[in-house]
LOTOR-251744 format. One record per residue: x negated, y negated, z of N, C-alpha, C in turn. Coordinates in nm, 3 decimals. Each point is the difference from the previous one (the first is absolute). Layout:
! LOTOR-251744
@n.x->X, n.y->Y, n.z->Z, ca.x->X, ca.y->Y, ca.z->Z, c.x->X, c.y->Y, c.z->Z
...
END
This chain:
! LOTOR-251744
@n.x->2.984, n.y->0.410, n.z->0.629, ca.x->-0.128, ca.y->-0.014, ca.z->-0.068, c.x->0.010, c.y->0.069, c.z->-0.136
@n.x->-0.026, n.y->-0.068, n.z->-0.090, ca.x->-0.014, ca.y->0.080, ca.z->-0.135, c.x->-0.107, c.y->0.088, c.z->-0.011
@n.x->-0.003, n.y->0.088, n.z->-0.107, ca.x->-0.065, ca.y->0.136, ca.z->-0.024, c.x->-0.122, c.y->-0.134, c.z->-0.065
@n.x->-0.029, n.y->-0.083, n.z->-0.034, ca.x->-0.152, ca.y->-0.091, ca.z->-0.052, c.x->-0.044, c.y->-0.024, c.z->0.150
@n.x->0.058, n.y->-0.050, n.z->0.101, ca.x->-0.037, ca.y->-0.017, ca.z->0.120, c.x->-0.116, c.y->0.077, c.z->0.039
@n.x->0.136, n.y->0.127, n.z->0.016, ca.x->-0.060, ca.y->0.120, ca.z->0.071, c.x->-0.095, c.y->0.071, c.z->-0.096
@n.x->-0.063, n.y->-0.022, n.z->-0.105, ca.x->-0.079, ca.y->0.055, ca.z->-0.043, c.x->-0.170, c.y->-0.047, c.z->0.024
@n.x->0.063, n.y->-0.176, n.z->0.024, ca.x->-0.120, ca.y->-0.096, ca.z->0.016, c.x->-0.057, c.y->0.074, c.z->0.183
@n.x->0.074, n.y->0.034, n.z->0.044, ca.x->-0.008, ca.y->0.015, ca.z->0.176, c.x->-0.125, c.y->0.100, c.z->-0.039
@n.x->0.104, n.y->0.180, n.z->-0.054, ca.x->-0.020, ca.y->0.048, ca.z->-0.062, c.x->-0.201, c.y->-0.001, c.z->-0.048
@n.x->0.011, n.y->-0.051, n.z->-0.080, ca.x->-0.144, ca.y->0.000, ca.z->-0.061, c.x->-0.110, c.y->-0.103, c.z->0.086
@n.x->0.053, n.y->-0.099, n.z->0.144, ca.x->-0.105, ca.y->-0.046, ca.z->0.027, c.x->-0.097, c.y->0.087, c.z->0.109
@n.x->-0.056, n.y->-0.045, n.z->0.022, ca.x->-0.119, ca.y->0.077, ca.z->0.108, c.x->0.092, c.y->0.039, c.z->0.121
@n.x->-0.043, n.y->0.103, n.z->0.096, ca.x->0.106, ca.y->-0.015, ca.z->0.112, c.x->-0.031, c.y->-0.092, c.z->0.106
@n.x->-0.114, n.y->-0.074, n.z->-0.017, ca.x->-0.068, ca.y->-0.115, ca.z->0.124, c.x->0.108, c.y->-0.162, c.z->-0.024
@n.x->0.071, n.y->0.052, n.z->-0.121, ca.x->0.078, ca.y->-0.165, ca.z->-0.070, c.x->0.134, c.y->0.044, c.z->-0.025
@n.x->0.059, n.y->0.148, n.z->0.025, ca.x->0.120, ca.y->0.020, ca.z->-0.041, c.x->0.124, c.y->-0.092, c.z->0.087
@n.x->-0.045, n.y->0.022, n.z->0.132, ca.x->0.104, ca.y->-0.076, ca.z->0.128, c.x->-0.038, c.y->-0.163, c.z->-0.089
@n.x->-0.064, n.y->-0.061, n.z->-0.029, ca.x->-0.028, ca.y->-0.099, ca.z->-0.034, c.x->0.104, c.y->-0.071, c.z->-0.168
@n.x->0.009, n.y->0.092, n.z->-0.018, ca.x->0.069, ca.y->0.063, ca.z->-0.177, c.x->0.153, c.y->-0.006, c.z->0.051
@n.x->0.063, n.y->0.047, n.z->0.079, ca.x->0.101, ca.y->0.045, ca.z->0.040, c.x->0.051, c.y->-0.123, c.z->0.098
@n.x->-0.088, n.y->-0.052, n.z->0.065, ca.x->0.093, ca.y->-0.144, ca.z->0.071, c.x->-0.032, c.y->-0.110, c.z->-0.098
@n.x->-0.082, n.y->0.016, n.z->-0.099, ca.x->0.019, ca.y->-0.110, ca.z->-0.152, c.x->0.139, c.y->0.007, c.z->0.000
@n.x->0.060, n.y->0.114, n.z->-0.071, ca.x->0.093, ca.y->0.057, ca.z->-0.119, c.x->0.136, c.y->-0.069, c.z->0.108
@n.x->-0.024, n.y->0.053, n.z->0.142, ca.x->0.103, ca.y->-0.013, ca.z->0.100, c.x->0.073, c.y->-0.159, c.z->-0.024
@n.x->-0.074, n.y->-0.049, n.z->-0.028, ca.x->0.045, ca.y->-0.191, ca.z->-0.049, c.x->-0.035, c.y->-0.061, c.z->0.144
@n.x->-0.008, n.y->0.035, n.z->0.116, ca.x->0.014, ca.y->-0.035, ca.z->0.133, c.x->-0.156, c.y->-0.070, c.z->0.022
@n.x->-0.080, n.y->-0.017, n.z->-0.089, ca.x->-0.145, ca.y->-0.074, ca.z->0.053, c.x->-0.062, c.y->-0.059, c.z->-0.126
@n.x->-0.028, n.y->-0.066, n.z->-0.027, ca.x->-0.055, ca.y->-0.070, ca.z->-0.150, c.x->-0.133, c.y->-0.018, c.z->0.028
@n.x->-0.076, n.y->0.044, n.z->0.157, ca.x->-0.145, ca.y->-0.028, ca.z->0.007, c.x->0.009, c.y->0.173, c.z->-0.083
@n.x->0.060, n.y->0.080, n.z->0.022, ca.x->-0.038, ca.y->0.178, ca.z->-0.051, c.x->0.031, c.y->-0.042, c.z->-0.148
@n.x->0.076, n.y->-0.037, n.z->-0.022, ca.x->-0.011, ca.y->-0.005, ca.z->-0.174, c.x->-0.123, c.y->-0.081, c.z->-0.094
@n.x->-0.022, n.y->-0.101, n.z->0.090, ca.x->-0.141, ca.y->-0.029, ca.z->-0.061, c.x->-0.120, c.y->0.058, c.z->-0.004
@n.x->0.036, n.y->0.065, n.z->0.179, ca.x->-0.141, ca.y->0.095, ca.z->-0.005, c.x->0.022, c.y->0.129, c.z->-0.104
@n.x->0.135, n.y->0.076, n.z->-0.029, ca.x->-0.041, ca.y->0.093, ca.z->-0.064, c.x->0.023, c.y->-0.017, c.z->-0.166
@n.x->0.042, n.y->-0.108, n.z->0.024, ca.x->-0.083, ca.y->-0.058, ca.z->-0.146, c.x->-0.066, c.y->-0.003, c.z->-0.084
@n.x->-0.106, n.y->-0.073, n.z->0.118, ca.x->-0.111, ca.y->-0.036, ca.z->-0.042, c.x->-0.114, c.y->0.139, c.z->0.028
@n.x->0.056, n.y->0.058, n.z->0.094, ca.x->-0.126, ca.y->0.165, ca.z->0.016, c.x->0.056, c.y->0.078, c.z->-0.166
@n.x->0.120, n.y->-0.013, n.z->-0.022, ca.x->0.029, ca.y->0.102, ca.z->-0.127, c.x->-0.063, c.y->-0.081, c.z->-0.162
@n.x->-0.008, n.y->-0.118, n.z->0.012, ca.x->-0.047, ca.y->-0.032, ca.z->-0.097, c.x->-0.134, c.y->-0.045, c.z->-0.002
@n.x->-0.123, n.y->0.043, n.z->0.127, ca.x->-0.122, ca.y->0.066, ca.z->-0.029, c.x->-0.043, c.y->0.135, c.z->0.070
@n.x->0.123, n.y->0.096, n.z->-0.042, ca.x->-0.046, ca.y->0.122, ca.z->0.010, c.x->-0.002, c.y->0.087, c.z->0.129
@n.x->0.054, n.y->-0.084, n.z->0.115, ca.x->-0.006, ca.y->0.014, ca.z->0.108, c.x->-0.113, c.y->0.014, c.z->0.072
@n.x->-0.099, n.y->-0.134, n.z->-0.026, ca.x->-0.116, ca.y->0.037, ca.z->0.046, c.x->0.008, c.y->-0.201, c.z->0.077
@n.x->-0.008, n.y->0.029, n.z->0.114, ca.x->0.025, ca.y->-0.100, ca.z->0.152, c.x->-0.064, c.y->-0.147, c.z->-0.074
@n.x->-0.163, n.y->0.044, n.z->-0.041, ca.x->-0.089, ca.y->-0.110, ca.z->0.000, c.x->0.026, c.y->-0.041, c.z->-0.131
@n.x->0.058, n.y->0.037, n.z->-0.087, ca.x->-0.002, ca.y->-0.033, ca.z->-0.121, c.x->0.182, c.y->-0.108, c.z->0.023
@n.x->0.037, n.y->-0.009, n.z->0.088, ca.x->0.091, ca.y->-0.081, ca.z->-0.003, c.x->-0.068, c.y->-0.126, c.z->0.062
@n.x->-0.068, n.y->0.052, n.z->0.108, ca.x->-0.084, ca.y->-0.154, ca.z->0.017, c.x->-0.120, c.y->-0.059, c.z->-0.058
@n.x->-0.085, n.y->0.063, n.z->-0.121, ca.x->-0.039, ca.y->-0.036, ca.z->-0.089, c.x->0.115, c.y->-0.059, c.z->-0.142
@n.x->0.154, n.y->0.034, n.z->-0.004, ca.x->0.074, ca.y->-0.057, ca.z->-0.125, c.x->-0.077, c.y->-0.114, c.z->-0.057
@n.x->-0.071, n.y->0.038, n.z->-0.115, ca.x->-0.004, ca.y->-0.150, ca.z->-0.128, c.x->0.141, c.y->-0.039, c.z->-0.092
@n.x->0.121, n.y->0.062, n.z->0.049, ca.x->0.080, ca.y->0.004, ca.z->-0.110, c.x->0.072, c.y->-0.145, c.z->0.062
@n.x->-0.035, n.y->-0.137, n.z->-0.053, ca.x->0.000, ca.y->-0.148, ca.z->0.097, c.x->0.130, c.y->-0.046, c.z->-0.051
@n.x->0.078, n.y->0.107, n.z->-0.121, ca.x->0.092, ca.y->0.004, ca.z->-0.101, c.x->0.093, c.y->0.000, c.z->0.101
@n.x->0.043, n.y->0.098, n.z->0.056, ca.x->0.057, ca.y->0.079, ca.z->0.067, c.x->0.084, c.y->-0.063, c.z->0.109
@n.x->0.135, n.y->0.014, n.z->0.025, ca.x->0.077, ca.y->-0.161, ca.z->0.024, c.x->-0.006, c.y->0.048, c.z->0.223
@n.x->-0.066, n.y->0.102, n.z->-0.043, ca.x->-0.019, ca.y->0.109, ca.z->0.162, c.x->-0.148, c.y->-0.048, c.z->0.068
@n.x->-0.058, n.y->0.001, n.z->-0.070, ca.x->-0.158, ca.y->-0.019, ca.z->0.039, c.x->-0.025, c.y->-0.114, c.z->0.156
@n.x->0.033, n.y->-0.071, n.z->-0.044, ca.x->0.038, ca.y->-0.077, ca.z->0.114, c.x->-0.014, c.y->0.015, c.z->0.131
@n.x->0.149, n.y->0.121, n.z->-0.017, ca.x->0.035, ca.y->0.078, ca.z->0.127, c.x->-0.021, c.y->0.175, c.z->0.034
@n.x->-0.126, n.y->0.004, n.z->-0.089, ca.x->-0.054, ca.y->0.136, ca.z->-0.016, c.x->-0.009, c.y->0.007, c.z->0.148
@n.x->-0.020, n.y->0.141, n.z->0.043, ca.x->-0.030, ca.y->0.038, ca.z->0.140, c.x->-0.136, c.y->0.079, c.z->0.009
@n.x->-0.084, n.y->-0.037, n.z->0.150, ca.x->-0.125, ca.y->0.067, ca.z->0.010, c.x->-0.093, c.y->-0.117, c.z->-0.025
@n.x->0.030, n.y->-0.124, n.z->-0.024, ca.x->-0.111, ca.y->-0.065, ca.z->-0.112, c.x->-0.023, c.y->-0.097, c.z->0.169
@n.x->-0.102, n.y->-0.099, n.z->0.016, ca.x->0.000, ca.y->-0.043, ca.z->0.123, c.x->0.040, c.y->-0.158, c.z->-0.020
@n.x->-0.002, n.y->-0.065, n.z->0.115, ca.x->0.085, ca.y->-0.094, ca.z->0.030, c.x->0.003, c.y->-0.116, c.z->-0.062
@n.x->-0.164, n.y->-0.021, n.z->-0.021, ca.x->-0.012, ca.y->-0.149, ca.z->-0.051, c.x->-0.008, c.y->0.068, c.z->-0.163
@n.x->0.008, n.y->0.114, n.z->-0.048, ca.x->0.006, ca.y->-0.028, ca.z->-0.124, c.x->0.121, c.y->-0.019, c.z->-0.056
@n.x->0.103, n.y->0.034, n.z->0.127, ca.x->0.186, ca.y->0.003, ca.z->-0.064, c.x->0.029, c.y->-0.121, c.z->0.020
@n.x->-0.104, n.y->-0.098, n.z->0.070, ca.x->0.031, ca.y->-0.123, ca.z->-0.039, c.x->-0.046, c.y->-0.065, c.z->-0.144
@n.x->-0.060, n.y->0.013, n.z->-0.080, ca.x->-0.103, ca.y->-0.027, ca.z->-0.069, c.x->0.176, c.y->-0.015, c.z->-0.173
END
């Protein structure tokens, strides 16, 4: 793990760090989206399932958001 990794682990909340750490691991691509998408709103749960960012090539497959809207 690089020292940027471990800094991101590092600075997230400790409720998302295990979450941070099987991202980085490469071994799950559902954890890298989720910690993703929690680090780029702040690490706050609902604000990933509120994302307006429709830009965003992730949004899609944001996590937390409910069923029929990940169809949408």
């Amino acid at each position: 793990m690089t020292p940027e990794q471990k800094a991101v682990i590092v600075e997230a909340p400790s409720a998302y760090r295990k979450i941070m750490e099987r991202a980085f691991s490469g071994n799950s691509k559902a954890a890298a989206i989720k910690g993703f998408c929690l680090r780029c709103v702040g690490y706050v749960r609902a604000e990933v399932k509120n994302c307006s960012a429709h830009s965003c090539p992730l949004h899609q497959y944001r996590p937390y958001q409910s069923e029929s809207e990940s169809d949408v």
